[in-house]
GUVEXDREN-459511 format. One line per field, with one value per residue (C-alpha): z, y, x. Coordinates in nm, 2 decimals. Each point is the difference from the previous one (the first is absolute). Example, Ala and Ser with C-alpha at 12.3 -4.5 7.8 and 13.67 -1.06 7.14 Angstrom:
Z <- c(0.78;-0.07)
Y <- c(-0.45;0.34)
X <- c(1.23;0.14)
***
This chain:
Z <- c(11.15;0.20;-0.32;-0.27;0.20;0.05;-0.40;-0.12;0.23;-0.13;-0.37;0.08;0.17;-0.31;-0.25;0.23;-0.04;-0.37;-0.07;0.23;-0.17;-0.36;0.14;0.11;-0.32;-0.24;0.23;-0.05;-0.35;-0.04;0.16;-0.13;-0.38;0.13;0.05;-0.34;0.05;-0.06;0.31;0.18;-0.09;0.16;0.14;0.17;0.39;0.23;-0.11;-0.14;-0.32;0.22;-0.20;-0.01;-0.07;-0.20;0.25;0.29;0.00;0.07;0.01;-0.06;-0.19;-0.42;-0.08;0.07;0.17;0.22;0.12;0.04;0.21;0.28;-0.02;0.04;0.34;0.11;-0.06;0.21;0.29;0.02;0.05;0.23;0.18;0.02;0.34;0.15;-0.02;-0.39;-0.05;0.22;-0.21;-0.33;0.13;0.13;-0.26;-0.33;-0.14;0.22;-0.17;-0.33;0.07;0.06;-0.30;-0.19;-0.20;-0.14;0.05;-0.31;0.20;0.31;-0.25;-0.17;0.40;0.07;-0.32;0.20;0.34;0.14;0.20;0.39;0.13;0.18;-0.34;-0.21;0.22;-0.08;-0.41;0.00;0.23;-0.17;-0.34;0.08;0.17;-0.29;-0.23;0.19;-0.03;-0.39;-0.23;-0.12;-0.37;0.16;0.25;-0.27;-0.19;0.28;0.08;-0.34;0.08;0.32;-0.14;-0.27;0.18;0.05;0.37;0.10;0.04;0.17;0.23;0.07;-0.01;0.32;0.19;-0.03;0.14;0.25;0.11;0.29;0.11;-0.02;0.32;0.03;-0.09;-0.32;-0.07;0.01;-0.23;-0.28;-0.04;-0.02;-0.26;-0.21;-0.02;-0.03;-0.28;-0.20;0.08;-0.07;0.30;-0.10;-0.03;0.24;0.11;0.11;0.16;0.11;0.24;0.09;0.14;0.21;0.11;0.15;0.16;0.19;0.02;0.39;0.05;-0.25;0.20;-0.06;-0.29;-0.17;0.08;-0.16;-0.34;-0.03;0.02;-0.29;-0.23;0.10;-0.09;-0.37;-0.07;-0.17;0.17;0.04;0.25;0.13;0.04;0.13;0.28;0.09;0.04;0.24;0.18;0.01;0.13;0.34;0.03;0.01;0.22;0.26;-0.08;-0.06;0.42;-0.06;-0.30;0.01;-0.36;-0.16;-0.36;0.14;0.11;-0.27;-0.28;0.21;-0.02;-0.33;-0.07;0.22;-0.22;0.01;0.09;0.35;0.27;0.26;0.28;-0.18;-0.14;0.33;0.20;-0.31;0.08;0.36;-0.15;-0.22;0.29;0.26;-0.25;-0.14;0.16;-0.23;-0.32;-0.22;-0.29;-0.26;0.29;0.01;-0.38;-0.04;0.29;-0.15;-0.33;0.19;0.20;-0.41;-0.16;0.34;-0.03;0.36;0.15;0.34;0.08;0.30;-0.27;-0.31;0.27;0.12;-0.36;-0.09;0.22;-0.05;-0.40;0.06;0.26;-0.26;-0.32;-0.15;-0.08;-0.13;-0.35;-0.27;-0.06;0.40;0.00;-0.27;0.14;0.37;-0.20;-0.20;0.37;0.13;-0.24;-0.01;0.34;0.05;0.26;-0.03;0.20;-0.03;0.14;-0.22;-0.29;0.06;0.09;-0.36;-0.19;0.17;-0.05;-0.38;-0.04;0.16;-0.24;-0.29;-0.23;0.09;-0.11;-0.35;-0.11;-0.03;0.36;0.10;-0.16;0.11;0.32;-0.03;-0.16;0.35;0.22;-0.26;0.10;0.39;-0.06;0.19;-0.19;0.01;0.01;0.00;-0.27;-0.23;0.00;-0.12;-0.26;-0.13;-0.01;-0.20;-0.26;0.01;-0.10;-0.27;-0.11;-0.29;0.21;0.08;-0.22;-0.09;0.32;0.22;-0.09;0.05;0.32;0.13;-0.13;0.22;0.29;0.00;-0.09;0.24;0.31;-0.09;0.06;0.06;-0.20;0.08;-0.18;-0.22;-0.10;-0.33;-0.13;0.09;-0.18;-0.34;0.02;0.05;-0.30;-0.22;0.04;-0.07;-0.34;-0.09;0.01;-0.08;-0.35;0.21;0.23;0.04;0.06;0.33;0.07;-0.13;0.24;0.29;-0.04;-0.06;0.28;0.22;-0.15;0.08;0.37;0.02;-0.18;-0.29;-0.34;-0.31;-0.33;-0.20;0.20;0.06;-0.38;-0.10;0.29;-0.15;-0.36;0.09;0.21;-0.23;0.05;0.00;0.45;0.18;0.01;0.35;0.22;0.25;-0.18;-0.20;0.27;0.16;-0.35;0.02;0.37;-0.12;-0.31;0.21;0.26;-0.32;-0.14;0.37;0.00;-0.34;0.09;0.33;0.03;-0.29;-0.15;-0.21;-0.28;-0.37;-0.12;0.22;0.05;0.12;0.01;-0.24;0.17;-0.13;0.26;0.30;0.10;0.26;0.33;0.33;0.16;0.31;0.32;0.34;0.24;0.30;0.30;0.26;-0.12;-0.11;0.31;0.13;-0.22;0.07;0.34;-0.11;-0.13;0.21;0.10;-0.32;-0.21;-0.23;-0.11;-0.26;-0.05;-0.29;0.00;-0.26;-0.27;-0.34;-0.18;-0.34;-0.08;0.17;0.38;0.29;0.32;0.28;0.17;-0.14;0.25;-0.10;0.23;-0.01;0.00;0.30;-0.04;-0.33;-0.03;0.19;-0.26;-0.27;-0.07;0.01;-0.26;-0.11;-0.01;-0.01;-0.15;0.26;-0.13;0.07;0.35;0.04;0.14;-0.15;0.27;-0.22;0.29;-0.10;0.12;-0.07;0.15;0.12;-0.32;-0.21;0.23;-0.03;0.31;0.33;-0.10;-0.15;-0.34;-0.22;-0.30;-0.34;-0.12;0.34;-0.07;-0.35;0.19;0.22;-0.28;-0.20;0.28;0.06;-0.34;0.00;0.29;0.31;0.30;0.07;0.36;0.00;0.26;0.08;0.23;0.22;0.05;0.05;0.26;0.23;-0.01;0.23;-0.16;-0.33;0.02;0.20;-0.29;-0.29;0.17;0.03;-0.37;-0.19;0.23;0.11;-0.17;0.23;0.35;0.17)
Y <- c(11.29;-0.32;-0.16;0.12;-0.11;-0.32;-0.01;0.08;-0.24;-0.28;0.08;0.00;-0.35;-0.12;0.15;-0.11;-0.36;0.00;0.04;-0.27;-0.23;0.10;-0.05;-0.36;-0.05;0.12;-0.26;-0.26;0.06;0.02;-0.34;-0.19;0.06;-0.21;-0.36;-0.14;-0.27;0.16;0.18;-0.23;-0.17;-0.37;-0.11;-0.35;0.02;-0.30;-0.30;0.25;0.26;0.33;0.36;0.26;0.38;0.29;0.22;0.04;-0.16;0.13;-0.29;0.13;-0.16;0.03;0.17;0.35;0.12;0.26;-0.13;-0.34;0.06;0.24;-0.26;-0.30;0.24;0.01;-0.35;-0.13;0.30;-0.15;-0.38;0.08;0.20;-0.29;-0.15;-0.24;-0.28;0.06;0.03;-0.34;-0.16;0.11;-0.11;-0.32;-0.16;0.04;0.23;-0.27;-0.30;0.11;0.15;-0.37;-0.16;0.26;-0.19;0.26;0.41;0.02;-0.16;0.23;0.33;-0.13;-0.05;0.39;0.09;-0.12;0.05;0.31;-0.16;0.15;0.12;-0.33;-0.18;0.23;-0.18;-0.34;0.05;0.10;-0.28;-0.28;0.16;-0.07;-0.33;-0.15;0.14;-0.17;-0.33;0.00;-0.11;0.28;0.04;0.02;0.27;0.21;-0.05;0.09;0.27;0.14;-0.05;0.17;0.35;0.05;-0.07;0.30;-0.05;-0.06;0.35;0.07;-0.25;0.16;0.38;-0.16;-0.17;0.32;0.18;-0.27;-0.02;0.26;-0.20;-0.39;-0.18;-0.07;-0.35;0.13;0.23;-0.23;-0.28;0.25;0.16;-0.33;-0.14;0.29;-0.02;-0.35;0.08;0.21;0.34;0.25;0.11;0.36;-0.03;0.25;-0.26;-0.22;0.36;0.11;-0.35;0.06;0.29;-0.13;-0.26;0.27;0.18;-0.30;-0.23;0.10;-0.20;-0.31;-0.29;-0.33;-0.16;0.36;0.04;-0.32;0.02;0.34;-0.12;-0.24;0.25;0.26;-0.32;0.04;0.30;0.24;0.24;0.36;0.32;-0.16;-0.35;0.08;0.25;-0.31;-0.22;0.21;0.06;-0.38;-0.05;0.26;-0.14;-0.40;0.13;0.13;-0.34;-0.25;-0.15;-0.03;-0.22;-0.35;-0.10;-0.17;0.03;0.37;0.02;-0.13;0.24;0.29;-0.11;-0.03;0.37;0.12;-0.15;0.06;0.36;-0.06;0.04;-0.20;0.08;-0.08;-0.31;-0.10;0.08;-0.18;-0.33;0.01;0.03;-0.29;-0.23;0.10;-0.16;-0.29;-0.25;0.11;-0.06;-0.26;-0.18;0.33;0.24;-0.15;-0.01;0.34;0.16;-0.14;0.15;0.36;0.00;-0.04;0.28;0.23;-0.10;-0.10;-0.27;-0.12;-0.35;-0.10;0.08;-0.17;-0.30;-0.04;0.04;-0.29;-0.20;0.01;-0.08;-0.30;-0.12;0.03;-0.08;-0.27;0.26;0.30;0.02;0.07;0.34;0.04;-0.16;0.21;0.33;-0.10;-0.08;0.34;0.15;-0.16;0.09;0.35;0.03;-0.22;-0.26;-0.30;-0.28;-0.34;-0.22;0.23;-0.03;-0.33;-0.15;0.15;-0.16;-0.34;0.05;0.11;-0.32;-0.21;0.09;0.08;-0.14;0.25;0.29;0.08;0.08;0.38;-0.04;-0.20;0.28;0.27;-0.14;-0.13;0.41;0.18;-0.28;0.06;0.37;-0.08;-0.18;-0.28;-0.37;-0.22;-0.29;-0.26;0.20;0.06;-0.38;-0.10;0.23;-0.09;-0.33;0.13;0.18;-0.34;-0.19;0.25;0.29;0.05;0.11;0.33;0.34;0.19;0.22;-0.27;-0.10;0.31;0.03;-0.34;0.02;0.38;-0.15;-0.31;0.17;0.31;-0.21;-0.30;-0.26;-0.32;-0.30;-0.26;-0.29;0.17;0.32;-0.13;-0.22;0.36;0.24;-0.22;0.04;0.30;0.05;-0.20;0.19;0.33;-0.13;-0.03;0.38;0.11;0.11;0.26;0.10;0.38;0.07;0.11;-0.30;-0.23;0.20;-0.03;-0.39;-0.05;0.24;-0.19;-0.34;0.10;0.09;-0.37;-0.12;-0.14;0.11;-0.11;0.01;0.11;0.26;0.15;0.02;0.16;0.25;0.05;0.05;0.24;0.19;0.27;0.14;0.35;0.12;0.17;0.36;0.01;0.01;-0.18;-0.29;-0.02;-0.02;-0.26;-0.25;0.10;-0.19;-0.28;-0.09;0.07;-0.22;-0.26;0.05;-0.04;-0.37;-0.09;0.05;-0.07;-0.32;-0.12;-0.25;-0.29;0.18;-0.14;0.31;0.32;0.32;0.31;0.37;0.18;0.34;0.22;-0.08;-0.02;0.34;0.17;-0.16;0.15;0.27;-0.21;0.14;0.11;-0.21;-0.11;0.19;-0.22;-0.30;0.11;0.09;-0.34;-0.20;0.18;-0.06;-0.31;-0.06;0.24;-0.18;-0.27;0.03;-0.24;0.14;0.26;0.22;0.13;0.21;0.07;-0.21;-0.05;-0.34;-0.01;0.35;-0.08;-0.18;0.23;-0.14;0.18;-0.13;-0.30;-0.17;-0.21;-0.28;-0.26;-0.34;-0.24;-0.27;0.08;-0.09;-0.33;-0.07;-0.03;-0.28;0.01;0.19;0.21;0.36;0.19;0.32;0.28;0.03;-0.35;0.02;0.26;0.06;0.27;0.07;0.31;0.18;0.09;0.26;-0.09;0.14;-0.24;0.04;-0.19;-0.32;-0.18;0.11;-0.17;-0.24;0.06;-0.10;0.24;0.15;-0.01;0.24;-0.04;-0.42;0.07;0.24;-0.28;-0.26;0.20;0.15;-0.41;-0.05;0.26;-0.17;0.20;-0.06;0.21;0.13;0.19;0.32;0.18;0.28;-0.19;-0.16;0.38;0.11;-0.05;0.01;-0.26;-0.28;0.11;-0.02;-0.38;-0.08;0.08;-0.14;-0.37;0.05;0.14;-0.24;-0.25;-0.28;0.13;0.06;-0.23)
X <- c(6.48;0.08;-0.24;0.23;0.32;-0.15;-0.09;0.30;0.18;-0.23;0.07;0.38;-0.01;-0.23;0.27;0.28;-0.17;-0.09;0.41;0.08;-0.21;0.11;0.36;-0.07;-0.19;0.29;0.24;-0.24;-0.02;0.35;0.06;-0.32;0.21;0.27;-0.24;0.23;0.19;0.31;-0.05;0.18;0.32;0.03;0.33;0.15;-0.04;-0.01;-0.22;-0.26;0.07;0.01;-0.17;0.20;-0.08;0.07;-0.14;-0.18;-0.31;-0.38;-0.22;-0.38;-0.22;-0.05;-0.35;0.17;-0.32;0.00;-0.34;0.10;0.31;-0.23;-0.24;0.26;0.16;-0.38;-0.06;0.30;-0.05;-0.35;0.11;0.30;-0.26;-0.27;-0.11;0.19;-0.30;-0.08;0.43;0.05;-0.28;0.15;0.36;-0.06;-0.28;-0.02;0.28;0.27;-0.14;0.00;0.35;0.12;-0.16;0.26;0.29;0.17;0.09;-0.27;-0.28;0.08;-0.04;-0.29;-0.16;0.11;-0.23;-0.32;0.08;0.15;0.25;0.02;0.37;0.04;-0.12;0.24;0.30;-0.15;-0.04;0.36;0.14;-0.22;0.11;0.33;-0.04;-0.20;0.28;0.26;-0.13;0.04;0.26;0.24;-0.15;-0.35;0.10;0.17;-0.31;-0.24;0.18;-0.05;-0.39;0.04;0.14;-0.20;-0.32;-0.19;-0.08;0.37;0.07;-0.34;0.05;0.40;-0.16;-0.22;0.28;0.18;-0.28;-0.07;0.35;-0.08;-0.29;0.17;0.09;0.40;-0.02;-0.23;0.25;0.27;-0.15;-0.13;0.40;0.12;-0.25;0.02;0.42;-0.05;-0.22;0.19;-0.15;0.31;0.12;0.03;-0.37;-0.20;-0.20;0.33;0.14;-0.32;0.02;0.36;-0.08;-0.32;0.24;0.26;-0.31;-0.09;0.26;-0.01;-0.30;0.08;0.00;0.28;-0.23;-0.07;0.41;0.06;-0.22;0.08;0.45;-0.13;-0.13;0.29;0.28;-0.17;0.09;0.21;0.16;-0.13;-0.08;-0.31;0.11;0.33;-0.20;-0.23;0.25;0.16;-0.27;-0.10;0.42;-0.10;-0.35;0.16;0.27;-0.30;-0.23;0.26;-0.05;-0.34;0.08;-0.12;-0.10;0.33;-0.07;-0.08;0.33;0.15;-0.20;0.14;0.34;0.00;-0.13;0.27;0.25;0.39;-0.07;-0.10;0.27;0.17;-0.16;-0.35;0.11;0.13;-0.34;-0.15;0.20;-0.10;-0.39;0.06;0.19;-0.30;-0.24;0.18;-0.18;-0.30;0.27;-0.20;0.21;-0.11;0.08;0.37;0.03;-0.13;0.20;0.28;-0.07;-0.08;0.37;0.13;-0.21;0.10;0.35;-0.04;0.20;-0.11;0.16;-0.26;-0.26;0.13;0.11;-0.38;-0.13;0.23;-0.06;-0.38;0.05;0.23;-0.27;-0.24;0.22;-0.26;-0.27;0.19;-0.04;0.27;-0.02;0.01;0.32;0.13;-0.11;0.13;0.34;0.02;-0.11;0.32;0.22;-0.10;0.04;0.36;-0.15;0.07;-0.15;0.17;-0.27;-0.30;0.23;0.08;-0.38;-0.08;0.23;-0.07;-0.33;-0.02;0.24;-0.23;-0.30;0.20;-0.25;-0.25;0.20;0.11;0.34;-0.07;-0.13;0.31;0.25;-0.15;0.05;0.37;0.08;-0.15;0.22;0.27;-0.03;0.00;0.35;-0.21;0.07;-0.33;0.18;-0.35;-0.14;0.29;0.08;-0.37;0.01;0.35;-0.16;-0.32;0.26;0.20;-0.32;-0.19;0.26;-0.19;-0.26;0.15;-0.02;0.32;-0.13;0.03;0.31;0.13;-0.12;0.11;0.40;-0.04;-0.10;0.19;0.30;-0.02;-0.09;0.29;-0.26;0.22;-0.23;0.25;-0.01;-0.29;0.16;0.16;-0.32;-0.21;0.29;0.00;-0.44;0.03;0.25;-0.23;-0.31;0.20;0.17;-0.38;-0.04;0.38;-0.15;-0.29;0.24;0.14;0.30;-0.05;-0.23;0.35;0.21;-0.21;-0.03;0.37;0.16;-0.25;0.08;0.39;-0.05;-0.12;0.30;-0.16;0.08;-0.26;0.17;-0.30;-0.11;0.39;0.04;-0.31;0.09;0.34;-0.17;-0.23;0.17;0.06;-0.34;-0.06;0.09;-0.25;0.05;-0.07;0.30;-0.11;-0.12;0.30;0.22;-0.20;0.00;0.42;0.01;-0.23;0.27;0.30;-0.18;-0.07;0.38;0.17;-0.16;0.07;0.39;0.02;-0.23;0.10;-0.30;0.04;-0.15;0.10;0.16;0.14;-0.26;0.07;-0.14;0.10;0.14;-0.22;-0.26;0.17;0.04;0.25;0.05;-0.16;0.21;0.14;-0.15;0.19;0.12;-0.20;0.15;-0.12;0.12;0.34;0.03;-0.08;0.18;0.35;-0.06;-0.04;0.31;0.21;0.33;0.00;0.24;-0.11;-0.31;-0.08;-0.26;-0.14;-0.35;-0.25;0.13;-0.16;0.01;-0.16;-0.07;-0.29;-0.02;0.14;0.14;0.05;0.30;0.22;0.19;0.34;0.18;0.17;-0.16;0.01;0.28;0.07;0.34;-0.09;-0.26;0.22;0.26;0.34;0.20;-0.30;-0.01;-0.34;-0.07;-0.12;-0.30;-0.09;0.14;-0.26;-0.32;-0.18;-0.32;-0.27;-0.19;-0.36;-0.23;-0.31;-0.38;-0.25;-0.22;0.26;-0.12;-0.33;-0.21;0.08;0.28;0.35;-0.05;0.13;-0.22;0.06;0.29;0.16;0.00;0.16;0.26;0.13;-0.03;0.25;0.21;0.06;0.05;0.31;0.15;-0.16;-0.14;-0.31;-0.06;-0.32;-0.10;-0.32;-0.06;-0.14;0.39;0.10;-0.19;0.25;0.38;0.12;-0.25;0.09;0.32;-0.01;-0.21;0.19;0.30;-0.19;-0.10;0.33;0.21;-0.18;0.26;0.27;-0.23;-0.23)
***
């Protein structure tokens, strides 16, 4: 009895068996038919043409033999089983050395075909695949890359990481996600998700360098379930390992895989990390911490100070695209460091003939963006324009009439000898040039007071060009030519016949904004118990310039001034004082030079016959000091 029991539970297991293996064999099948091409469907990602999917993937290999696949999980069972001597032997000898000689992800496949590659080697193809890619040129990546999926092994080799992935070290596990995203593997692969999920399992035991490659790969990708769930986990596991910390770049990788997601009281323990090893900071550390605190969104002033410091010690050896990247860092993050900014611009000036002029603009638009003037630097290359304006593209041009314009650089005895270059080398593309490209150049052009003839007229011409339909843009061109208009009237330039803007492109004014409360406040304190001063607030002169209080008095010694017998009108007996409240960002960083439309402002407020008397917050802040100021600036022809 126990016989037939034992019989029939044999034959059950056998038949139980026989249907798993024709399920795996009709899968196989199923996913063998899909080896085309089309298959995949390539897309742009980073600096390498990332493959996309149109469903999940099964990487197995192409015979579609059930034979071959039992014989392939045999085969690799067998090797991962070997002895440590004969697995040491076939690691560290021949299989390594030809792996080096490999040039190309091709070459790595094509070594997989005669040797069955170990776990550890499985780590190694993958991350020697991708570093042998990487050294390419774009077209021979994207070519390569071609080669690599439609060679047969390629999914072999993927169907054995995935099997592997159980059996790989951390650090192996690490380097073979981020070589296959950095490959282009889809990342709704199985083999991709099949590693994410090893990762969670383990991501207890992952040391700082497995912590580190592993943030790399993660800062790749796309988000989904299982990314999103490791990079949680990797946020508790850092919080747990981040005192025992002492790799910077380490640091610096997990930082960045936190992102602007992580919250203060992590950011903060972070900044003590980063502090406790700063005396480890090389000149990369600095740049690259710097560029971390800008894609966390994390400003830490002891930080970026230290960081600073370390690039302007160093400033000789950084390379341009450092420069530009520390710049963009700055700017994303508002910091501003006068002597960083300052040692850059000296320096660039100094060795200006090493730089070209898309390197120089680039530069002049990210300090442009800072509100920070490099004085040194914008005074050699006014001199470069002043010597070869044909030199420059319609771009450039562009580009140096914004920034000259927006930061009211002063050129002194230069500025009209650069203006009338600059006008020349434009009339040589006035018949390529957009209307938007005309507009830009003049309003620029007007902020520094200078007013071409050719330019303004082909402006004028073609300015009834079809408006952009989007609101936004159109109400932006409308300021630009009442901007354009205002200076035309109110400057009045010795042009040969009279221009103006035709109506029909000006738009309607700005609503006028409320009052200030604070300083109305102040200023009728200020001028409690005189009688002969009026006060008039939020006044609009133009249709377009809005002042925020306008102060009337009489002028000092007036009727003293005149001679005998004369009479003079009130209005010239007056003093007529426009209060301004300005923010700092209508300054250039660190002085009190004001910027571009708030230097046109005074210019025409003095034009109509008032004095300007500008306020910031910072003037507000307090009553009583507000008040004594705006007292020694409104009357300070009648008090000491």
């Amino acid at each position: 009895m126990s016989a037939l029991v034992s019989g029939e539970v044999m034959r059950l297991t056998l038949r139980f068996c026989r249907a798993t293996l024709l399920w795996q064999q009709r899968c196989f099948l199923a996913t063998a038919s899909c080896k085309d091409a089309s298959f995949y469907k390539l897309q742009t990602k980073s600096s390498w043409a990332s493959w996309d999917i149109v469903r999940t993937v099964r990487f197995y290999c192409h015979d579609g033999g059930q034979s071959r696949e039992l014989e392939e999980i045999k085969h690799s069972s067998s090797v991962e089983a070997s002895s440590p001597a004969s697995d040491h032997r076939h690691k560290g000898g021949h299989f390594h050395g030809l792996l080096q000689r490999c040039r190309s992800p091709s070459d790595v496949l094509d070594l997989t075909c005669q040797y069955a590659p170990t776990v550890r080697q499985v780590s190694n193809c993958l991350t020697h695949m991708w570093s042998s890619a990487k050294k390419m040129s774009e077209e021979q990546r994207r070519h390569e890359q071609q080669l690599m999926f439609q060679h047969p092994a390629f999914e072999r080799l993927l169907q054995q990481a995935m099997r592997s992935a159980v059996h790989m070290r951390h650090v192996d596990l690490s380097f073979s996600l981020l070589s296959m995203v950095s490959l282009g593997v889809p990342e709704r692969s199985r083999v991709v998700q099949t590693f994410l999920r090893t990762c969670q399992e383990k991501l207890n035991d992952f040391d700082e360098k497995s912590l580190s490659i592993l943030a790399s790969g993660l800062e790749q990708m796309d988000s989904s379930p299982n990314v999103e769930a490791l990079k949680e986990g990797m946020r508790l596991v850092m919080e747990v390992q981040l005192p025992h910390i002492k790799n910077v770049l380490t640091l610096q990788t997990m930082m960045r895989l936190l992102g602007k997601d992580a919250p203060k009281e992590l950011r903060l323990k972070l900044e003590r990390k980063a502090l406790s090893v700063a005396d480890q900071f090389s000149l990369p550390n600095a740049q690259h911490m710097i560029y971390t605190m800008a894609a966390m969104g994390f400003y830490s002033k002891p930080l970026l100070q230290l960081c600073s410091k370390t690039i302007l010690d160093n400033i000789h050896v950084v390379p341009f695209n450092r420069f530009y990247q520390v710049l963009l860092s700055c700017k994303e993050l508002s910091y501003r460091d006068a002597a960083l900014l300052t040692g850059i611009s000296d320096y660039v000036a100094s060795t200006v003939d090493i730089w070209s002029n898309r390197q120089l603009l680039l530069l002049l638009t990210v300090f442009e963006d800072l509100a920070f003037t490099p004085t040194a630097l914008m005074e050699v290359f006014a001199e470069k324009v002043i010597a070869h304006p044909d030199g420059l593209t319609l771009r450039d041009l562009l580009c140096v009439v914004k920034v000259y314009s927006y930061l009211n650089f002063d050129l002194q005895h230069r500025r009209q000898q650069f203006l009338e270059s600059v006008s020349r080398a434009l009339d040589s593309y006035l018949p390529r040039m957009s209307e938007w490209e005309l507009l830009k150049s003049a309003y620029c052009l007007c902020l520094l007071g200078h007013f071409p003839l050719a330019l303004l007229e082909q402006l004028l011409q073609s300015s009834a060009a079809e408006q952009p339909s989007d609101s936004n843009l159109l109400r932006g061109r409308e300021k630009m030519f009442q901007m354009v208009d205002l200076c035309l009237r109110l400057d009045r330039p010795p042009l040969p016949h009279p221009l103006s803007v035709p109506s029909s492109l000006l738009g309607d004014p700005d609503p006028s904004p409320g009052a200030n409360p604070r300083l109305s406040l102040c200023l009728r304190n200020v001028l409690g118990g005189r009688g002969d001063a009026a006060l008039q607030e939020m006044v609009v002169l133009e249709n377009f310039y809005t002042i925020d209080a306008v102060i009337t008095t009489p002028l000092l010694n007036q009727a003293s001034g005149g001679h005998a017998g004369e009479q003079s009108s009130p209005a010239e007996g007056t003093q007529r004082i426009a209060v301004i409240y300005v923010p700092h960002s209508s300054f250039c960083f660190g002085t009190s030079r004001p910027r571009g439309l708030l230097a046109v402002k005074i210019r025409h407020l003095k034009i109509l016959g008032y004095t300007p008397v500008l306020v910031t917050e910072q003037d507000l802040q307090h009553d009583e000091e507000a008040i004594r100021l705006l007292r020694s600036q409104i009357f300070s022809e009648t008090e000491p």
